[in-house]
C-alpha positions as CSV (number, residue, x, y, z in Angstrom):
1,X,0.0,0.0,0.0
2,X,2.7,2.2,1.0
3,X,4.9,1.4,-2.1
4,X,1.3,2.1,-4.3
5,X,1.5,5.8,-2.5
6,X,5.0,6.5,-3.8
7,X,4.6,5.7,-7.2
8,X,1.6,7.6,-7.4
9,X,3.0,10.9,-5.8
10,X,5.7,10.2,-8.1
11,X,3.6,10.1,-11.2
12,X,1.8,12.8,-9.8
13,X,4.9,15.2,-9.5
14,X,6.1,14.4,-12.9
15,X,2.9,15.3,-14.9
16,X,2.8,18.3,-12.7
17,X,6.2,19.4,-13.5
18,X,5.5,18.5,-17.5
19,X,2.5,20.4,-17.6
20,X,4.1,23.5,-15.6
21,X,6.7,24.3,-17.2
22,X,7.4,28.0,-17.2
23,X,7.8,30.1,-20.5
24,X,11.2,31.2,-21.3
25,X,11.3,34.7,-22.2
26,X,12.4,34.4,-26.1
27,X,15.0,31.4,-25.9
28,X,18.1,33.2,-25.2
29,X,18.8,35.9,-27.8
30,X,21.3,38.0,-26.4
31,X,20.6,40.7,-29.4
32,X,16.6,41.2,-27.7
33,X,15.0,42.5,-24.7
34,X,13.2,40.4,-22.8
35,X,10.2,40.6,-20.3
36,X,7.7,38.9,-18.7
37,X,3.8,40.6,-18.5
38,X,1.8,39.9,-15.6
39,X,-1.4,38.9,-17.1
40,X,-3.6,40.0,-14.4
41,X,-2.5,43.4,-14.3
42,X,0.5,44.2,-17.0
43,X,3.2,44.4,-14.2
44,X,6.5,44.1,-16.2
45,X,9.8,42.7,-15.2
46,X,12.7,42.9,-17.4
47,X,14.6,39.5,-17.5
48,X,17.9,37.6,-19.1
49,X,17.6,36.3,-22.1
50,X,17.1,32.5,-20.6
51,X,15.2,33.4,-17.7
52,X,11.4,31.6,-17.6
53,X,8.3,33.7,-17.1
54,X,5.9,32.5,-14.7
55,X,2.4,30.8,-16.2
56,X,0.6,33.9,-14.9
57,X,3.2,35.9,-17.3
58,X,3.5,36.7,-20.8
59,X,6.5,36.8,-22.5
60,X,7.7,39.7,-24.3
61,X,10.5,41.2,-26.3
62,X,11.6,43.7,-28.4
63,X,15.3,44.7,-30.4
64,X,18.0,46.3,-27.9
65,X,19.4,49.1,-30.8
66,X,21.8,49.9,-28.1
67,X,25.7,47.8,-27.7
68,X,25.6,45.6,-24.8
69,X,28.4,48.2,-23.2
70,X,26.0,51.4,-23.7
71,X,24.3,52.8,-20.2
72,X,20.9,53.4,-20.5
73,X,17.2,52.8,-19.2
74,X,14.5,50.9,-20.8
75,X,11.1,52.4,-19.8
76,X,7.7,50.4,-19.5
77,X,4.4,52.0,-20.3
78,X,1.1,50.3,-20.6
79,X,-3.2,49.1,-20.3
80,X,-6.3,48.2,-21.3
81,X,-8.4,51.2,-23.1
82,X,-12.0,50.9,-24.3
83,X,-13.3,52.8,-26.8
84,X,-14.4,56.5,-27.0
85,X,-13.6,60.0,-25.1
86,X,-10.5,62.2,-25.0
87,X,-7.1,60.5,-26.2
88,X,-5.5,58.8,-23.1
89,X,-1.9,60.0,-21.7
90,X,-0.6,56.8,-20.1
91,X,2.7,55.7,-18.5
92,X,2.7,52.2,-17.1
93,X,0.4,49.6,-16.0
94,X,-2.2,50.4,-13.2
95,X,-0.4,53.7,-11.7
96,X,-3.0,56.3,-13.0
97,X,0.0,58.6,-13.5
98,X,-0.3,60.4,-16.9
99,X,2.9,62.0,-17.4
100,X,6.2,61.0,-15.5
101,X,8.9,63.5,-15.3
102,X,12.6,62.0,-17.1
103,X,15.0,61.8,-14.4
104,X,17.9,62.7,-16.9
105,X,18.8,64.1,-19.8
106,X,19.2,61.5,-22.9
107,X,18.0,60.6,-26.0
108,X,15.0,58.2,-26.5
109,X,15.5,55.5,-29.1
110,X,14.4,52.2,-30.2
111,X,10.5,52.3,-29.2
112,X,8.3,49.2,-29.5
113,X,4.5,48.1,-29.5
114,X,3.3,45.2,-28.6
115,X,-0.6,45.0,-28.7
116,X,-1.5,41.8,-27.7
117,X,-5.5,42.6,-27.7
118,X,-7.3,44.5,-30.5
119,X,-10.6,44.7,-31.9
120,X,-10.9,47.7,-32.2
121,X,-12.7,49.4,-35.5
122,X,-10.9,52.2,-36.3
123,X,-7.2,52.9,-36.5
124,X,-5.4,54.0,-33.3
125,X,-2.8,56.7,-33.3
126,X,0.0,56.0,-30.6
127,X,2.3,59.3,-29.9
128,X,5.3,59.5,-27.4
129,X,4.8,63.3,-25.9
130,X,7.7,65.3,-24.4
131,X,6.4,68.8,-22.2
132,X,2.8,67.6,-23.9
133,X,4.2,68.3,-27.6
134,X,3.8,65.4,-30.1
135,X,7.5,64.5,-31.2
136,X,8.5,62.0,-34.4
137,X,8.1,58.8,-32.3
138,X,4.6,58.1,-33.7
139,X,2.3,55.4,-35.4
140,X,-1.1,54.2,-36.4
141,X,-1.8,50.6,-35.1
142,X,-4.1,49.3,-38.1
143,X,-7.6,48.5,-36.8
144,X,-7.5,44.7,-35.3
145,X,-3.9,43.9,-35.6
146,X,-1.5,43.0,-33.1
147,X,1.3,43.0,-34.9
148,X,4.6,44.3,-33.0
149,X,5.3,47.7,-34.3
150,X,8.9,49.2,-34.6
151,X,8.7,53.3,-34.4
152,X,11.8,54.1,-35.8
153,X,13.3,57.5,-34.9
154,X,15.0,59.4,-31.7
155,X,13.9,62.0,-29.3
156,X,16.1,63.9,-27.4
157,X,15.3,64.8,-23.8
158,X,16.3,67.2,-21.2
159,X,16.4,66.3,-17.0
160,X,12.9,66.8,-16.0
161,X,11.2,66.9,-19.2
162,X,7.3,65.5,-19.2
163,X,7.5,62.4,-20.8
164,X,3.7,60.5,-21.4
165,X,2.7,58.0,-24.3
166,X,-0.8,59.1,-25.7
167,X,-3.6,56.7,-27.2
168,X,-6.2,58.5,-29.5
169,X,-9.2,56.0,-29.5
170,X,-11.3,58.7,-31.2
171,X,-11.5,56.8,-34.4
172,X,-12.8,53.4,-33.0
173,X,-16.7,53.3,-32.0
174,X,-16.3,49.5,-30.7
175,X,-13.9,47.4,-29.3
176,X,-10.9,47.1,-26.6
177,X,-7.3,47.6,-26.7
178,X,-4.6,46.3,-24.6
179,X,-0.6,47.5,-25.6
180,X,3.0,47.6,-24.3
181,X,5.0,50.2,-25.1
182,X,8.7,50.1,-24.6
183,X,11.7,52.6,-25.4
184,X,15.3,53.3,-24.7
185,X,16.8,56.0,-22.9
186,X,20.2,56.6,-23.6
């Protein structure tokens, strides 16, 4: 009986580890970025190349730009947006802050979209804002896609300079719309 026990918290374990197996975060490419997404509620960690995401996490990742040797920050901003109303300012997942202010001066490169939800009707403009002034780093995400978008261009910054992302939903009369927007600031 006891022996019958064993083999079945054995058994047991193993299809538990097979079937929980985390993610890994893109497989080990050096060249990338890579995160994992809370699910739940978009909280991002930046991770190595190798490192799992948990099954509550979705990976992400996105083209450094930047030599391995170059300082710099990567900055986060994200959420969920149903349509209608005034274009939404937004900087990262679940804070409510609109605008965050740079903590030095730099230039901002490299920025990414990931939409992993949209069905959306209309096009969506998506506009990195510096002192509340459109700048270059801008693009439509086509209605319903969520493919990854690469906004090519720079922006350079100054310490203390208002930096938001803004999401014009003005064009779209149904749907929801959940993004990831990522950047470099070198």
């Amino acid at each position: 009986m006891a022996q019958r026990r064993f083999h079945r918290r054995v058994i047991g374990a193993a299809v538990s580890v097979l079937f929980t197996l985390p993610l890994l975060a893109d497989g080990g490419d050096p060249t990338l970025i890579h995160a994992c997404v809370k699910k739940v509620n978009g909280q991002v960690r930046i991770v190595q190349p190798a490192d799992p995401c948990l099954p509550s996490e979705v990976s992400v990742h996105w083209a450094a730009g930047a030599p391995a040797t170059a300082a710099g920050s990567i900055m986060v901003h994200g959420g969920g947006f149903g349509v209608g109303g005034a274009p939404v300012n937004f900087v990262h997942f679940g804070a409510g802050v609109p605008v965050y202010r740079s903590p030095r001066a730099g230039v901002i490169q490299n920025m990414r979209i990931l939409v992993t939800t949209n069905t959306y009707n209309g096009s969506t403009p998506v506009t990195l804002m510096v002192n509340g002034v459109a700048t270059s780093l801008t693009t439509v995400i086509p209605a319903g896609s969520t493919a990854d978008i690469n906004v090519p261009g720079t922006v350079t910054i100054g310490d203390g300079d208002r930096i938001s992302v803004v999401l014009d939903r003005g064009a779209s009369s149904a749907g929801f719309l959940e993004l990831s927007v990522a950047y470099e600031i070198q």
